[in-house]
N, C-alpha and C positions, 0 to 999 in steps of 0.2 A: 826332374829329368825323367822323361821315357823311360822305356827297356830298350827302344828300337835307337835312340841315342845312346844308351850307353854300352849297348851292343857296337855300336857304332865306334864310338871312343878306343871300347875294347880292341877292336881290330887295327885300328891307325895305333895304339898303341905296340899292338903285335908286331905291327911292319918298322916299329922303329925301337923292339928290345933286341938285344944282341945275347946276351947273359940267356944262359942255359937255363938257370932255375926263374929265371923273371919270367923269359917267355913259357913255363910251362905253368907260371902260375898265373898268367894272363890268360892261357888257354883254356886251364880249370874253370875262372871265372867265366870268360865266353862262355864255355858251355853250362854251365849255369843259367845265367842270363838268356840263352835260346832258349835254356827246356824253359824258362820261364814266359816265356816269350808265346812257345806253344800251349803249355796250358792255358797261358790265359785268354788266345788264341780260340782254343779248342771250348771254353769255358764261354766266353762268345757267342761262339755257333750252339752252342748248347748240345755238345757231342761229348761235353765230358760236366760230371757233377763232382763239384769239389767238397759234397757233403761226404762224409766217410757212409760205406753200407750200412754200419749198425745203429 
């Protein structure tokens, strides 16, 4: 699976938790899943180096 599917999943699952604690931990994981999304993204275009400085 993708990020950009399970990004995906993520949100159609959002629009159908009801439960307070489900949908915040759906949210968590989305955003997770974006930042991941954008680094690797960003990793890509070679705007970001995922080698550490030192």
């Amino acid at each position: 699976m993708t990020i950009e599917q399970h990004i995906e999943e993520l949100r159609a699952e959002l629009k159908n938790a009801f439960d307070a604690t489900e949908r915040r931990q759906i949210e968590v994981e989305l955003e997770l899943a974006e930042a991941d999304l954008m680094v690797a993204l960003a990793e890509q275009e070679g705007t970001l180096e995922a080698e550490p400085p030192f």
